[in-house]
N, C-alpha and C positions, 0 to 999 in steps of 0.2 A: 735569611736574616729579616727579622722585622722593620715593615719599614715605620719609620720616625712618621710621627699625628704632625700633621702640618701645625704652625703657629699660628693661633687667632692675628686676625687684623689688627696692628698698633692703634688703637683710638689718635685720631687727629688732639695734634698740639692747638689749642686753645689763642699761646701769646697772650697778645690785648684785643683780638678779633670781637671779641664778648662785650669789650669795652667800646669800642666804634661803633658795633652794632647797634648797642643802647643809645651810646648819647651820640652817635655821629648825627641821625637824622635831625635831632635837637639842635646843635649847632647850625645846620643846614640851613632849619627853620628859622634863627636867630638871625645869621650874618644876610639870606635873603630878606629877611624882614627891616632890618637897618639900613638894606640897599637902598630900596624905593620909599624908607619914612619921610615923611615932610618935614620941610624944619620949618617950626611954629605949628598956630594953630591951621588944620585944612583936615575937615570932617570925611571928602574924598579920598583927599589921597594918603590919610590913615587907612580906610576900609581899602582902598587898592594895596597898597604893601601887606596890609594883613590877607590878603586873598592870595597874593603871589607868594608871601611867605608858607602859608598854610600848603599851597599847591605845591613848591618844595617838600616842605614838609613829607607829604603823597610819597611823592615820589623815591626820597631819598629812605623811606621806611621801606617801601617794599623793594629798594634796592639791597637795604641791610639784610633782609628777608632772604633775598638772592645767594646773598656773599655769606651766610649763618648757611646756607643750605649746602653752598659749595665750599668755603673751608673748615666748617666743623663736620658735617656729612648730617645735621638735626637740624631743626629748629624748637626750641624748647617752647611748651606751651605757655610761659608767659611771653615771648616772645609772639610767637601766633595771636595770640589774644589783643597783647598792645595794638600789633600791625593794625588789626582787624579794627578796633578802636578810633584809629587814627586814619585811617582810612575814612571807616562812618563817621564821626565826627566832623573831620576834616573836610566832609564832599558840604555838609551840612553848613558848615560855617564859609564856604566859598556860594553855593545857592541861598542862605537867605541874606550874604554879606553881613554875617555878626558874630564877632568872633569869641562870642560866649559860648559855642559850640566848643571848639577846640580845646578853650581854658576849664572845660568840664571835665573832659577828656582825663584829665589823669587823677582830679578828683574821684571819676569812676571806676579809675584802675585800681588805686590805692584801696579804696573804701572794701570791693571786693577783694581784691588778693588778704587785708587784712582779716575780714570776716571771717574766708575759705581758712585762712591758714591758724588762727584763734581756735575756730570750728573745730579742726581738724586735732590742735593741740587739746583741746577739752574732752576729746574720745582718743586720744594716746595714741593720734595719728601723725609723721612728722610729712605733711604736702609737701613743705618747701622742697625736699629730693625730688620729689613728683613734679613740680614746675619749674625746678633748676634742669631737672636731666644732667645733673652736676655728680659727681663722686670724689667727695673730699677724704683722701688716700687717712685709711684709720680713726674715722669717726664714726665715734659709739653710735648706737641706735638713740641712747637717751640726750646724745648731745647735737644730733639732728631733731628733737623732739624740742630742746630748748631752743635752738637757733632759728627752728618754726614760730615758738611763742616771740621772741625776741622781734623779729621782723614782722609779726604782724602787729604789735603793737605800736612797730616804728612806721609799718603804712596807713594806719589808723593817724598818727602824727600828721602825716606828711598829707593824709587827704584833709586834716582841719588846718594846717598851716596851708595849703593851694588858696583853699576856700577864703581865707583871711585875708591875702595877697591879691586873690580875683577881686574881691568885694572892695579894696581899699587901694587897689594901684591900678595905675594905665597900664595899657595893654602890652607897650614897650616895656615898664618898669617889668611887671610880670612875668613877662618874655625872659627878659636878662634876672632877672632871681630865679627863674626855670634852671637857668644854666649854670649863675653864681653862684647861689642859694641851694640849692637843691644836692646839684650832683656833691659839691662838697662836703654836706652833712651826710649824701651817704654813703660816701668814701667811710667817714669819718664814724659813721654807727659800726660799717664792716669792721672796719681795725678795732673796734671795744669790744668785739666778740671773738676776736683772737685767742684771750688769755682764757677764756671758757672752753671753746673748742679745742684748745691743746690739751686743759686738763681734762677734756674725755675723749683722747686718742687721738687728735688730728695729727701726722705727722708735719716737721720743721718743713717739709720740702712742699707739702700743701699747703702752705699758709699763701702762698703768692694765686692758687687758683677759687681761695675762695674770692682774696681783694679782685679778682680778674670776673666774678662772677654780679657784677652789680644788680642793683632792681630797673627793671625798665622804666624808661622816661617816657 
């Protein structure tokens, strides 16, 4: 009797892992940096909370990095890239004490991930699968090709709305529209790409892994 092909490895269940991973460090960065702010004016002990904040920051990204590598078994190269970002950035803005390093930081991410993935849509490439490392069960090739264009027009967004924010808010305010501002709009971009992606074959049971698949912070 022939024996039975053994069964591929089940892919790791996701959850919200994908969701902590992104914005947990962010929150990290947030509530340490609310720890040590000054209340009032003190030009010290803003640049101290911002260096301890930022050093959180470090560390709790490449702890996400850790926990991306141990319960999904990947880390997705926007994932890797972020890290890597915040990392350099981060060392940058704790050695010259200025925290225009950091608040760069995701202007840089945005601006390229939108170029790469525009790029990519304009030669009838869809990156986005390529930097997700995502497989949203029944989406067509041309509705990975839209969902490419879609986001990168929305991280083109998000790096002229950073930039607006940096230039015209304190560093706190900033900070807290990083968290308020941001992750909510793009929750909220996800869910408007719903009704597209279903009508080119995403099924009803993937719709919860693409909202689970956010843009990194």
């Amino acid at each position: 009797m022939m024996a039975q092909a053994a069964a591929p490895p089940a892919k790791p269940k996701s959850g919200w892992i994908n969701v902590l991973v992104d914005y947990g460090p962010l929150l990290v960065f947030f509530l340490t940096y609310r720890h040590f702010a000054p209340e009032g004016e003190d030009a010290g002990g803003e640049i101290f909370a911002v260096i301890r904040g930022t050093g959180a920051f470090i560390v709790a990204a490449l702890v996400a990095l850790a926990v991306s590598r141990w319960r999904l078994g990947r880390v997705s190269p926007m994932l890797w890239l972020s890290t890597v970002l915040i990392v350099g950035f981060g060392a940058l803005t704790i050695f010259f004490a200025d925290p225009v390093f950091v608040q760069l930081k995701p202007t840089i991410i945005y601006l390229g991930f939108g170029v790469v993935l525009l790029g990519g849509w304009m030669r009838g490439k869809a990156l986005l699968k390529v930097l997700l490392e995502a497989a949203f069960e029944g989406l067509s090739d041309e509705g990975w090709l839209k969902l490419s264009r879609n986001w990168g027009w929305f991280f083109l967004f998000l790096a002229a709305l950073n930039e607006g924010l940096r230039l015209y808010l304190g560093f706190g305010d900033w900070l807290a529209a990083k968290l308020w501002v941001f992750m909510p709009l793009s929750f909220l971009f996800t869910f408007t790409q719903l009704p597209m992606l279903l009508r080119h074959g995403l099924s009803v049971e993937a719709e919860k892994t693409v909202v689970q698949n956010p843009p990194p912070e």
